[in-house]
C-alpha positions in Angstrom: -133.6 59.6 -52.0 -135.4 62.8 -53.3 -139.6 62.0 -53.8 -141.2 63.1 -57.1 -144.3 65.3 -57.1 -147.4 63.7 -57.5 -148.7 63.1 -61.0 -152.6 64.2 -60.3 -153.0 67.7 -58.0 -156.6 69.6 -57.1 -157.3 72.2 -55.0 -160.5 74.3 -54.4 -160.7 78.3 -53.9 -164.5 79.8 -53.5 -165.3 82.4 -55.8 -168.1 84.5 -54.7 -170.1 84.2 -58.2 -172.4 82.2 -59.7 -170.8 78.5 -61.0 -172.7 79.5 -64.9 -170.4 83.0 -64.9 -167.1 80.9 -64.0 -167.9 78.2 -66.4 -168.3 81.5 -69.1 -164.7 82.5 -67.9 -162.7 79.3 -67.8 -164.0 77.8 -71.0 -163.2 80.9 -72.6 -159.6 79.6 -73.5 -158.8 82.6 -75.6 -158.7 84.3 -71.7 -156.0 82.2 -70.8 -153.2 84.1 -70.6 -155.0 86.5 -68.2 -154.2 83.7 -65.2 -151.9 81.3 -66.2 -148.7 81.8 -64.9 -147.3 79.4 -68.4 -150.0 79.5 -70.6 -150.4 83.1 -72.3 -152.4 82.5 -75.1 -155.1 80.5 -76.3 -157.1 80.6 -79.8 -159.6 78.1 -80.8 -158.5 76.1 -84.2 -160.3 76.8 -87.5 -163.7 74.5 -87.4 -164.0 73.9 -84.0 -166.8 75.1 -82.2 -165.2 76.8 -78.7 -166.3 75.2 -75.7 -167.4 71.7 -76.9 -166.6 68.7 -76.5 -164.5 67.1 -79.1 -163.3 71.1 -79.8 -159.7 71.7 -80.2 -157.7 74.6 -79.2 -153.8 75.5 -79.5 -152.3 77.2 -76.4 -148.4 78.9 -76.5 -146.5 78.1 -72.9 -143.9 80.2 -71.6 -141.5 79.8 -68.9 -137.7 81.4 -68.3 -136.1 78.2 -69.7 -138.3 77.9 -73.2 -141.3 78.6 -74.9 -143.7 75.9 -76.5 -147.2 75.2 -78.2 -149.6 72.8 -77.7 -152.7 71.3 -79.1 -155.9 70.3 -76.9 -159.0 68.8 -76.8 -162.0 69.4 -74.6 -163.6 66.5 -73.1 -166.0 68.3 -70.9 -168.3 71.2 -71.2 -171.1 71.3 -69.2 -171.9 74.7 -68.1 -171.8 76.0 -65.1 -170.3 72.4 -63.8 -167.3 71.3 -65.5 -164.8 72.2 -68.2 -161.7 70.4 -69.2 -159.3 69.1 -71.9 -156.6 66.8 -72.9 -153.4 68.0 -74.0 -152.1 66.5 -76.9 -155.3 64.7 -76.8 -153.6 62.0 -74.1 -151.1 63.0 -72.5 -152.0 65.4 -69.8 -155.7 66.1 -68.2 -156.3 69.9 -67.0 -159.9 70.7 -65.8 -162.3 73.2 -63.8 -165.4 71.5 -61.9 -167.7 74.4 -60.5 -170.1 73.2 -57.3 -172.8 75.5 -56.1 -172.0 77.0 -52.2 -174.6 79.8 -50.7 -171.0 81.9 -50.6 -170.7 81.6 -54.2 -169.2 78.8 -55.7 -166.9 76.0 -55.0 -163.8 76.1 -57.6 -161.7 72.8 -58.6 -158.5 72.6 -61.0 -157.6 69.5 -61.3 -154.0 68.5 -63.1 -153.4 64.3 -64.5 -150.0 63.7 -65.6 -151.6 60.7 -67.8 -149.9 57.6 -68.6 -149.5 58.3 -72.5 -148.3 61.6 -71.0 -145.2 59.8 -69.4 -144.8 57.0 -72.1 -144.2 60.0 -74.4 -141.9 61.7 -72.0 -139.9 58.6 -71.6 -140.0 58.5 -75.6 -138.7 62.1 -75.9 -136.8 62.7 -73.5 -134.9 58.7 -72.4 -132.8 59.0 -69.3 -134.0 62.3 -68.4 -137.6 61.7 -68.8 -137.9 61.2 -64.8 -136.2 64.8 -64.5 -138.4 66.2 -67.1 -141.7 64.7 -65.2 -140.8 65.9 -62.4 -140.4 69.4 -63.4 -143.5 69.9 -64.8 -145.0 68.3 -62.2 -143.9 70.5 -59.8 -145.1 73.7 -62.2 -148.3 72.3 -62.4 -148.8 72.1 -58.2 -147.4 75.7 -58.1 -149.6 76.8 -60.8 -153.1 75.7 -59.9 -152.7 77.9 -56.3 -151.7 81.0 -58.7 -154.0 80.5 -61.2 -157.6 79.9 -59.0 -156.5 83.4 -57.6 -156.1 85.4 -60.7 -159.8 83.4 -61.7 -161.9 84.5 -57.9 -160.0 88.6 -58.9 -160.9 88.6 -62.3 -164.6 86.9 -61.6 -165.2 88.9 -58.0 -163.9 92.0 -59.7 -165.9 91.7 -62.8 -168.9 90.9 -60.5 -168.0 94.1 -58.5 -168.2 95.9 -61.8 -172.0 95.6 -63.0 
């Protein structure tokens, strides 16, 4: 019997600049595509004011097998400490917490296959739902390690720069 990934992954990198400059970079959404290895672009929707709460944002997803869009909402923005959304408003949680360290700071991304998130897939997608679950599941934990990389180069580098 094969086991399916988890539905919630973190993991923390440290990222040798302050948590206020990391919160500037990650709820900068339109800066997506510089370290997702799916998402690569962002763009904030027409009224919404970019990094608040209640904001909402689409975001284009790419992978070898397809290409799709998606509409989020933020539900936290509090500089310097945490910034996350929902996509689809329900369905999947994506986030950044930020905790001060004398090296620099302590990065989380955090990943929450929801449960309106599966009801939907089971919805959309019937008897291969699980499959479909599972896949993403699986992009998401090989993400995160990818993507808190590209965010301590860009950061560091940037740092290094002034």
């Amino acid at each position: 019997m094969t086991t399916s990934p988890p539905l919630h992954h973190q993991q923390t990198i440290v990222v040798h600049v302050p948590a206020e400059e990391l919160y500037d970079l990650v709820s900068d959404v339109t800066r997506t595509g510089e370290w997702s290895p799916v998402c690569t672009a962002c763009w904030w929707e027409d009224g919404s004011t970019p990094g608040t709460v209640g904001a909402w944002f689409g975001g284009r997803n790419e992978t070898p097998d397809r290409t799709w869009e998606t509409r989020s909402q933020v539900v936290a923005a509090s500089r310097g400490r945490e910034f996350a959304w929902l996509v689809g408003g329900a369905l999947v949680r994506w986030g950044y917490t930020m905790e001060h360290d004398e090296d620099g700071t302590y990065l989380t991304e955090s990943w929450d296959f929801l449960p309106a998130g599966i009801e939907f897939f089971r919805e959309k997608y019937g008897e291969e739902a699980e499959a479909q679950i599972a896949e993403r599941s699986q992009a998401a934990l090989n993400g995160v390690p990818e993507t808190l990389a590209a965010i301590k180069r860009i950061a560091e580098d940037a740092a290094a720069a002034r």
